[in-house]
C-alpha positions as CSV (number, residue, x, y, z in Angstrom):
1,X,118.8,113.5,103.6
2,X,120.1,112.5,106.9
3,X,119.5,109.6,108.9
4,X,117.2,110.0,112.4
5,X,119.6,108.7,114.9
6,X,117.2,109.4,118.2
7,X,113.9,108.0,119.6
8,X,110.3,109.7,118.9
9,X,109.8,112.8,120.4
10,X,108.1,112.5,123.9
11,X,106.3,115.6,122.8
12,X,104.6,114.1,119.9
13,X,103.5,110.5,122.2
14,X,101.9,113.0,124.9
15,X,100.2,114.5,121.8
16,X,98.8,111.3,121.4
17,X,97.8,109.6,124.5
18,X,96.7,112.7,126.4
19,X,94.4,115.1,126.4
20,X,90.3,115.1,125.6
21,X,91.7,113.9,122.4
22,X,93.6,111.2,123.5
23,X,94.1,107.7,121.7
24,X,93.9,104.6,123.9
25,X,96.3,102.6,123.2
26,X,96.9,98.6,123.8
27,X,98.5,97.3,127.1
28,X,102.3,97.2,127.0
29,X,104.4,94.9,129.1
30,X,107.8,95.6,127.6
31,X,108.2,99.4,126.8
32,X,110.9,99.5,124.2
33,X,114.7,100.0,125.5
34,X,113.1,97.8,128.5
35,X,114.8,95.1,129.8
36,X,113.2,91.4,129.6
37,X,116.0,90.1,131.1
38,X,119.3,90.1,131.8
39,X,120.1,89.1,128.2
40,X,117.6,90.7,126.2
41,X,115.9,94.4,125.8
42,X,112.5,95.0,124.0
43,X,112.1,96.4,120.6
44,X,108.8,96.7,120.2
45,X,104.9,95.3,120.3
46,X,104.0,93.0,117.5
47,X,100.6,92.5,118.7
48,X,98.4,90.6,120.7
49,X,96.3,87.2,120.7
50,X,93.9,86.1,122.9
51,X,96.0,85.4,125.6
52,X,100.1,86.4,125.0
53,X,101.4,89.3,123.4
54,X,104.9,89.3,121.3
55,X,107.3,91.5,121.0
56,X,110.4,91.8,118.9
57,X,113.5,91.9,120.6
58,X,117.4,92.3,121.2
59,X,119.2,89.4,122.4
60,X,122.2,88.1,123.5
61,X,123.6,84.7,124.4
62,X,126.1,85.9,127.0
63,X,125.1,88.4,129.7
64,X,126.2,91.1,127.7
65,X,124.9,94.2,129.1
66,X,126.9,96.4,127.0
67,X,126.0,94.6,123.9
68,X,122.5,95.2,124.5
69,X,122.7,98.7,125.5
70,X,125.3,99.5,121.9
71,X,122.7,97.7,120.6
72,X,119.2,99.4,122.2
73,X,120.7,103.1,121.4
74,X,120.9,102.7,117.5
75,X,117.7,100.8,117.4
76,X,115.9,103.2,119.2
77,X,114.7,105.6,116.2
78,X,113.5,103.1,114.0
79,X,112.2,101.2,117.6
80,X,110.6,103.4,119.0
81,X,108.8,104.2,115.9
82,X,107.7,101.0,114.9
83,X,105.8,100.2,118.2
84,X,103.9,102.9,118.2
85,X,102.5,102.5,114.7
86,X,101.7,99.4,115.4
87,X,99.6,100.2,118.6
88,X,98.2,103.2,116.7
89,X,97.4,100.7,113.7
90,X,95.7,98.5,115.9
91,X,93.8,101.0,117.7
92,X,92.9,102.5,113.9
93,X,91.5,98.9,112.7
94,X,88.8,99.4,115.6
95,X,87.9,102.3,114.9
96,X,87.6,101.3,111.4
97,X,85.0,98.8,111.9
98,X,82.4,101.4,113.5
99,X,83.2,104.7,111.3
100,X,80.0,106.1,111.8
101,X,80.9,106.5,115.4
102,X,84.3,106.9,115.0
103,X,84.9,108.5,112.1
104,X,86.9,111.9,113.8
105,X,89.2,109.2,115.6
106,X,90.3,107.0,112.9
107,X,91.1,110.2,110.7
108,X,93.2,111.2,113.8
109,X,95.1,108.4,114.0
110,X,95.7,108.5,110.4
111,X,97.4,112.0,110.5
112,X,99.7,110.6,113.5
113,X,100.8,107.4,111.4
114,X,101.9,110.0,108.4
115,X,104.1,112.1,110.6
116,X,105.6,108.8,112.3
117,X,105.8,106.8,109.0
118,X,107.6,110.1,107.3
119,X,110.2,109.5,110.2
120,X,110.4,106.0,110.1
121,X,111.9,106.0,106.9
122,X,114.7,108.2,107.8
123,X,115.9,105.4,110.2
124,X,118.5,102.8,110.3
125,X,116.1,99.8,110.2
126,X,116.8,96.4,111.8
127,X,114.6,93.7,110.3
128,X,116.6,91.0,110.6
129,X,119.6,89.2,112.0
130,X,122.0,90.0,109.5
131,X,121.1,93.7,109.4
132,X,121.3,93.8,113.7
133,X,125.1,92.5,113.2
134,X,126.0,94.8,110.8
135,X,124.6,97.8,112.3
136,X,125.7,97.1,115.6
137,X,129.4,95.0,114.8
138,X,128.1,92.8,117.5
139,X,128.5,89.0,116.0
140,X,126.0,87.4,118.5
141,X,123.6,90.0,118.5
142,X,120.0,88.6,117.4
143,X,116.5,90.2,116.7
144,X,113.8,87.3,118.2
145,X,110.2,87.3,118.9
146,X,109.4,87.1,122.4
147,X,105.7,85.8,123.1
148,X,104.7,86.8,126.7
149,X,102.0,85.4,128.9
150,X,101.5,88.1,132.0
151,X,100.8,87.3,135.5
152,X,97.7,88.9,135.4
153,X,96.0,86.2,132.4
154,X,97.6,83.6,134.4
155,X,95.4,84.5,137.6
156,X,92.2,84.9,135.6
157,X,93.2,81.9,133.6
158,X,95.0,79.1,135.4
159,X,94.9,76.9,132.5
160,X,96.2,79.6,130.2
161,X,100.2,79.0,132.3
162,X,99.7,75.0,131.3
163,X,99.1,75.4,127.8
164,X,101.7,78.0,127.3
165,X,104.4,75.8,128.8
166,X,102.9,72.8,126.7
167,X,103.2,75.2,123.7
168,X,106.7,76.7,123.6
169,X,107.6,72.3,125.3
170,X,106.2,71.7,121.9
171,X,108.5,74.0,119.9
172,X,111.5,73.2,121.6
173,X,111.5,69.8,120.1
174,X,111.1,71.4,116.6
175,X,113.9,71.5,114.2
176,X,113.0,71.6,110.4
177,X,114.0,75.0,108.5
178,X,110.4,76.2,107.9
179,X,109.3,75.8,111.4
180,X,111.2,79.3,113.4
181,X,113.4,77.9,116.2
182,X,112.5,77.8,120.0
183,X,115.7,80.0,121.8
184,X,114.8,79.9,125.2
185,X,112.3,80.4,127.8
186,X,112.1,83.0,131.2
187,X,110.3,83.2,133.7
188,X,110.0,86.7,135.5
189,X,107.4,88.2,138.4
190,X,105.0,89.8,136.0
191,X,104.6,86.2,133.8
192,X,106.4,83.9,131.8
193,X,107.5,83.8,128.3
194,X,109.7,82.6,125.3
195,X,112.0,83.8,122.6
196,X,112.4,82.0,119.1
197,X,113.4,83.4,115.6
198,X,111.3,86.0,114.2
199,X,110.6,85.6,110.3
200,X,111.3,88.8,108.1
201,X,108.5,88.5,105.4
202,X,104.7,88.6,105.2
203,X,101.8,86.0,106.0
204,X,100.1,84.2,103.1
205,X,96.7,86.3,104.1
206,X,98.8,89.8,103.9
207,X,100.0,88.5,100.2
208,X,97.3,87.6,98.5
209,X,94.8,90.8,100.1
210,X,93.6,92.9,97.6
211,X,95.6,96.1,97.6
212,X,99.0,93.9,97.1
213,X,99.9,95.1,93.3
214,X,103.5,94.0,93.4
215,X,102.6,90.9,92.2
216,X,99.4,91.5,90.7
217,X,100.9,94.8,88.0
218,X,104.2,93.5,88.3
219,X,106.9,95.9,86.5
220,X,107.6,93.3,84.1
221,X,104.7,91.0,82.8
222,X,101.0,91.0,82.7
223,X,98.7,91.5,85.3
224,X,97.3,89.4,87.3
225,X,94.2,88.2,89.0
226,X,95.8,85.2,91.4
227,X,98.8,84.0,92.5
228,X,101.4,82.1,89.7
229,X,100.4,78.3,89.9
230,X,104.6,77.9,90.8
231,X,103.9,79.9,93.5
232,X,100.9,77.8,94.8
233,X,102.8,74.3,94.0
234,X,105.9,75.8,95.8
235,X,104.0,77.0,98.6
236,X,101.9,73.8,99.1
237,X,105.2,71.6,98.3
238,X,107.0,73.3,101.4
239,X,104.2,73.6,103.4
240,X,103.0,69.5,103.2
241,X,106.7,68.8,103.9
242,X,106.8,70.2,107.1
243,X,103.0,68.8,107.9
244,X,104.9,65.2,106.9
245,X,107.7,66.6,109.6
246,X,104.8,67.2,112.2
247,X,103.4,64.0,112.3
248,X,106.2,61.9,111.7
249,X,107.4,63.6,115.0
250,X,103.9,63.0,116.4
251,X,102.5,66.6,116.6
252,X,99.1,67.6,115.1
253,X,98.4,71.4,114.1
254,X,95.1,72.2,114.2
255,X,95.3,75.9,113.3
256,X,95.8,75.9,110.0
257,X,95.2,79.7,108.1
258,X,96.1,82.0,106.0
259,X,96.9,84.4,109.2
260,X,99.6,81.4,110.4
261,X,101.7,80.5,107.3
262,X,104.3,83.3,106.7
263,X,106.7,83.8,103.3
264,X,110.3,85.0,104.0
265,X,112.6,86.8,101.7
266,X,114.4,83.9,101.8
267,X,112.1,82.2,100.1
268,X,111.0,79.3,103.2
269,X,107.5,78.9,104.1
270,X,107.4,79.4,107.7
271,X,104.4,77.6,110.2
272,X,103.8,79.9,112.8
273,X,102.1,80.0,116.0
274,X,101.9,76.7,118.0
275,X,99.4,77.7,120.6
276,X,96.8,74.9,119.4
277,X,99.5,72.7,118.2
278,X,98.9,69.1,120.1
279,X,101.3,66.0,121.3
280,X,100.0,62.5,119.3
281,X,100.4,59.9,122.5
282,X,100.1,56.2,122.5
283,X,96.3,55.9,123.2
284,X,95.1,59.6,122.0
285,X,91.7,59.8,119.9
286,X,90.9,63.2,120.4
287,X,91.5,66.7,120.1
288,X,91.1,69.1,123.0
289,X,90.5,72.3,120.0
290,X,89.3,72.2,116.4
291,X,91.3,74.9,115.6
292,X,90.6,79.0,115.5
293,X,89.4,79.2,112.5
294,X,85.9,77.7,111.2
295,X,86.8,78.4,107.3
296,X,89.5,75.8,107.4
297,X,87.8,73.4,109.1
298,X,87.2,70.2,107.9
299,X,84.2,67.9,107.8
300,X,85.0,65.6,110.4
301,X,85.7,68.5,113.0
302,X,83.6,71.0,112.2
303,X,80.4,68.2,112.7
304,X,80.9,68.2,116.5
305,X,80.8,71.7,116.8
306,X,78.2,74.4,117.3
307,X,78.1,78.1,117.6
308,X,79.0,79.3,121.4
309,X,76.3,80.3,123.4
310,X,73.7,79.5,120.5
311,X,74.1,83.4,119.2
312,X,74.9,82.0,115.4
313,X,77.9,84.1,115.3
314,X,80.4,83.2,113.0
315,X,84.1,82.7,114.8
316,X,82.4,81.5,117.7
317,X,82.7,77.7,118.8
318,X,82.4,74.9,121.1
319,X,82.2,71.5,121.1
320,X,78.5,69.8,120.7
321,X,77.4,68.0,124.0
322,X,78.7,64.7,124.1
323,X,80.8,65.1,121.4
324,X,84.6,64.6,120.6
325,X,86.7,65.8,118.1
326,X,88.7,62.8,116.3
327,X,92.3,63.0,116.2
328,X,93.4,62.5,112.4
329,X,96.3,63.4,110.8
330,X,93.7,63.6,107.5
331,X,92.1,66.2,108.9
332,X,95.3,68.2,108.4
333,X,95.5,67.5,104.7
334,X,91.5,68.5,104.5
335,X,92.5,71.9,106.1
336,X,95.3,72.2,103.6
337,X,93.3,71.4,100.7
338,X,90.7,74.8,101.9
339,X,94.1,76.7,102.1
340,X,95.1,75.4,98.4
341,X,91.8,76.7,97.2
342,X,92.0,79.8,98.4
343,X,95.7,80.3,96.9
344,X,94.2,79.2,93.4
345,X,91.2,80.9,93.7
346,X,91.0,84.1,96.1
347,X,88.5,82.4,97.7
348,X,87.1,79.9,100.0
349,X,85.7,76.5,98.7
350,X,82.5,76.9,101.7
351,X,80.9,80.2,102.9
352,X,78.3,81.3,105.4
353,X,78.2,84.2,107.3
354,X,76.8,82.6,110.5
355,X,78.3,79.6,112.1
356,X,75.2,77.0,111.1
357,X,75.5,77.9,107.5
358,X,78.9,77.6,107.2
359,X,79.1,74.2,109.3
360,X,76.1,73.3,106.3
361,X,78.2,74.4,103.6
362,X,80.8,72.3,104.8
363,X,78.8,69.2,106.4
364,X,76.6,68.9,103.0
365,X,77.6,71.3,99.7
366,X,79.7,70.7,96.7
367,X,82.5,72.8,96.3
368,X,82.6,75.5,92.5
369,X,85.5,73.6,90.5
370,X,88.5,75.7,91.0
371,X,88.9,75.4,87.2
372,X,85.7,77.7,87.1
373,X,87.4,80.9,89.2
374,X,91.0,80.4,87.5
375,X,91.7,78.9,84.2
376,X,94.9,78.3,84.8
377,X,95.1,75.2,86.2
378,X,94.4,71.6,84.2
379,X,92.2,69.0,85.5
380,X,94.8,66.6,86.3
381,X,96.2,69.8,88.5
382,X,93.0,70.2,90.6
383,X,92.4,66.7,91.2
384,X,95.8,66.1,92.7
385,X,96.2,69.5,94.5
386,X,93.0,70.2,95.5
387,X,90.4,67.1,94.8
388,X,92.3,64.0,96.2
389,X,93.3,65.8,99.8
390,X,89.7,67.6,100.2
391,X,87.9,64.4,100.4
392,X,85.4,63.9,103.1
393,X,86.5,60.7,104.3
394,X,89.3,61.2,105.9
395,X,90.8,57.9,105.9
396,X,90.6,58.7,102.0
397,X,92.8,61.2,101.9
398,X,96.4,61.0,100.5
399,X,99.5,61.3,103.2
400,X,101.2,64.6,103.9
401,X,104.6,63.3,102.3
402,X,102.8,62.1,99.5
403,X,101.0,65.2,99.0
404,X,104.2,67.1,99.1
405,X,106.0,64.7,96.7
406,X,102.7,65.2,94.2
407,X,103.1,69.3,94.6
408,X,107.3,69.0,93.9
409,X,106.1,67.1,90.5
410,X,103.8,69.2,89.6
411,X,106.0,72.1,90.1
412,X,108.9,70.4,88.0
413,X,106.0,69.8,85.3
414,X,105.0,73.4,85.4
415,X,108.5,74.9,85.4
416,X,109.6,72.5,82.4
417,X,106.2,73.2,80.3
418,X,107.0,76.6,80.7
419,X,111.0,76.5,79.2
420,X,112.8,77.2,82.4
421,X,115.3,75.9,84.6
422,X,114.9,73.5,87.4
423,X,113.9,75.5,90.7
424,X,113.8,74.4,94.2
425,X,110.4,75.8,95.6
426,X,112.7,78.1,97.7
427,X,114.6,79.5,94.8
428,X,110.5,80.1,92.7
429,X,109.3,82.0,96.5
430,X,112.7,83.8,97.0
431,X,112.2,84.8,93.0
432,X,108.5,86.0,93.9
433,X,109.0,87.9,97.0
434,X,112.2,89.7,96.0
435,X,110.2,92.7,94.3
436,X,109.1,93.8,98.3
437,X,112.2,93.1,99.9
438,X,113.7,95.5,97.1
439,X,111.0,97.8,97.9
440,X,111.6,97.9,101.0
441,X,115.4,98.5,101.0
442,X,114.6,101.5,98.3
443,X,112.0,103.1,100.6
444,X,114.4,103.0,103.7
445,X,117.3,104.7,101.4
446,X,115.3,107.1,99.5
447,X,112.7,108.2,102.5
448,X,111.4,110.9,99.8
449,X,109.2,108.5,98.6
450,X,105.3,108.9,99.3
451,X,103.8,107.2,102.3
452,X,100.2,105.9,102.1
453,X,98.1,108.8,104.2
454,X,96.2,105.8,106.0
455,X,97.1,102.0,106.3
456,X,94.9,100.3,103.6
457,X,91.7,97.7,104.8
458,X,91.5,94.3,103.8
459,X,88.4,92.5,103.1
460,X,89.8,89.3,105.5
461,X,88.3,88.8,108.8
462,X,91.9,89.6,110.6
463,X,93.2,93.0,109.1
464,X,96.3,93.8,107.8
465,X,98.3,97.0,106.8
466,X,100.8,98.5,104.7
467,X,103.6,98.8,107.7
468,X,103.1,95.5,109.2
469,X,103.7,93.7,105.5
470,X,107.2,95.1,106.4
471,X,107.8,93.6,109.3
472,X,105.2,90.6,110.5
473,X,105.1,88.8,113.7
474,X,106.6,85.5,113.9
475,X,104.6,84.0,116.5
476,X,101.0,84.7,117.5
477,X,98.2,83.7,119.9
């Protein structure tokens, strides 16, 4: 079957965003082919947070306009593609949380993704560095995120330009392997922005949804119901490690989530999304943000919060009158411990669907023993993994590079009662995620292969979908 070597028809995007019919799609800064700068071209849109919006991108250290445009012409079929699935995807999600009202749209949108994603698959893709270089024979050639702030939020916002610069200041300083590297930052009329790697894999709340079956009716083996405990222990191990990096380079991260942590195919654990991420200064007892998301809060943090503007609805914060939020490095290892459980257990260790009961759940309840949703852990396991670092005193709480040296030896434990060979935890995650990544190579070689009708719902407060497990954003709002 031959390979699609031009962009999407014009014909079939008027189809959809014109007419009585039309779909309304997201706001684009950067159409793709469109120039960022002089060293760098868009791709495509990632998505959108509250404030920035990321892109993927071409880029080039040397003002290499030829590079770029070599480069732009034979990514533009899979390009072109790609963004606008993932505006249509976006658009679909909405219209998926009110089907009795829009029902006739979200089928719509369903029968455009099938014709794009049958196309899609007849491209050349570019999902990573080593893949840009090869197709193009351009050596210095890179495929980065690019997280934009426009002019626009900046003039509604003014704070919104400080904390962006303090974010991507933040990054900058950052070098540890499971942390994506800062590039550089521009500044242009229509807002500023920043490039850093872009991680080819999928987040830890894509993985462990529902409708993932690579892992859980795996070709070989028996089916299963949660993730491998030497997954967990290699997640975790990685994951503490570069918490012990944070705060030994003074740096909190108060956003700690399933949506934030991604898995690449090669196996690193990758912390994503520093917008919340805050400097530790000589003097500093507070934090200016608890964090995004209520479910991962701990004790100490989520007791000076209430629900914004009193309407009880869950995802909805602010800090209690008079109150401050301690700064604690504990309360890292608390939110941790929540994100442990729900890797053992497909669930969270406190629930409530309004703000007040979940702030009670997690101010005053006892947690169901892990042991209780998955037998395969011992008690020894969940009292080191899960027990020890989800204490409510904070100051109780075991270190970050002590919880990562008790998740490595646990992992060596598991790996020897099991018969095998000594793994890193890179070499168990690039094991685990390799059935994907195959799948994924296959599907883009054989494009015969079926294509889901309609991108599959997850039962998670932010929703995911089949196309975006391919290719996730690296850095988010």
């Amino acid at each position: 079957m031959a390979t699609l070597t031009t962009p999407i028809d014009p014909l079939l995007v008027k189809q959809i965003t014109s007419g009585k019919d039309k779909v309304e799609l997201s706001r684009v800064d950067y159409e793709p082919g469109s120039l960022i700068h002089k060293r760098a071209r868009a791709l495509y849109k990632l998505g959108s947070g509250g404030r920035a919006h990321q892109y993927a991108a071409l880029w080039s250290p040397h003002d290499d306009v030829s590079g770029l445009d070599k480069g732009w012409e034979l990514a533009a079929p899979y390009a072109t593609r790609h963004h606008l699935i993932n505006l249509l995807l976006k658009e679909q999600t909405r219209a998926h949380h009110d089907l009795n009202n829009y029902q006739e749209l979200y089928d719509r949108i369903g029968n455009f993704l099938t014709t794009i994603r049958g196309e899609i698959k007849k491209t050349q893709p570019f999902h990573d560095n080593e893949e840009t270089r090869r197709l193009t024979g351009i050596p210095h050639l890179r495929k980065l995120a690019f997280k934009f702030l426009p002019k626009d939020r900046i003039a509604g916002e003014p704070e919104s330009e400080a904390e962006f610069v303090k974010e991507y200041s933040i990054l900058q300083n950052l070098r540890h392997q499971n942390i994506p590297g800062f590039v550089e930052a521009v500044r242009s009329p229509t807002g500023i922005g920043y490039f850093a790697d872009l991680v080819d894999g999928r987040t830890i709340e894509e993985i462990i949804d529902e409708s993932e079956d690579w892992w859980r009716k795996p070709a070989n083996g028996p089916a299963r119901t949660h993730l491998p405990p030497e997954v967990v222990l290699a997640i975790t191990t990685q994951f503490y490690d570069t918490l012990a990096y944070l705060h030994k380079r003074k740096i909190y991260y108060p956003d700690i989530q399933q949506g934030n942590i991604m898995l690449g195919f090669d196996g690193l654990v990758n912390l994503i999304d520093f917008g919340f991420a805050d400097e530790i200064t000589p003097g500093k007892t507070t934090l200016e943000s608890g964090g995004a998301n209520e479910d991962f809060m701990p004790r100490e943090i989520i007791m000076h919060l209430q629900e914004k503007g009193g309407n009880s609805k869950k995802y909805g914060h602010e800090i209690l009158p008079g109150h401050d939020i301690p700064l604690h490095t504990g309360s890292n290892i608390g939110s941790t411990a929540t994100l442990t459980y729900l890797l053992m257990c497909n669930a969270y260790p406190f629930t409530g669907d309004t703000f007040p009961r979940l702030r009670d759940a997690i101010m005053n309840k006892t947690p169901t023993d892990p042991r209780q949703l998955n037998s395969d852990y011992s008690k020894d396991e969940v009292e080191e993994i899960y027990t020890k670092p989800a204490r409510k005193e904070v100051e109780k709480r075991p270190t970050a590079p002590e919880m990562a040296y008790v998740s490595r030896s646990l992992l060596e434990k598991r790996l020897a009662k099991k018969g095998m060979q000594k793994k890193s935890p890179e070499q168990v995650l690039q094991e685990f995620m390799l059935p994907p990544f195959e799948q994924r190579a296959l599907t883009y070689a054989s494009p015969e292969l079926n294509i889901p009708p309609r991108p599959i719902q997850t039962a998670s407060r932010k929703k995911s979908t089949p196309f975006r497990k391919t290719q996730a954003p690296t850095l988010t709002s």
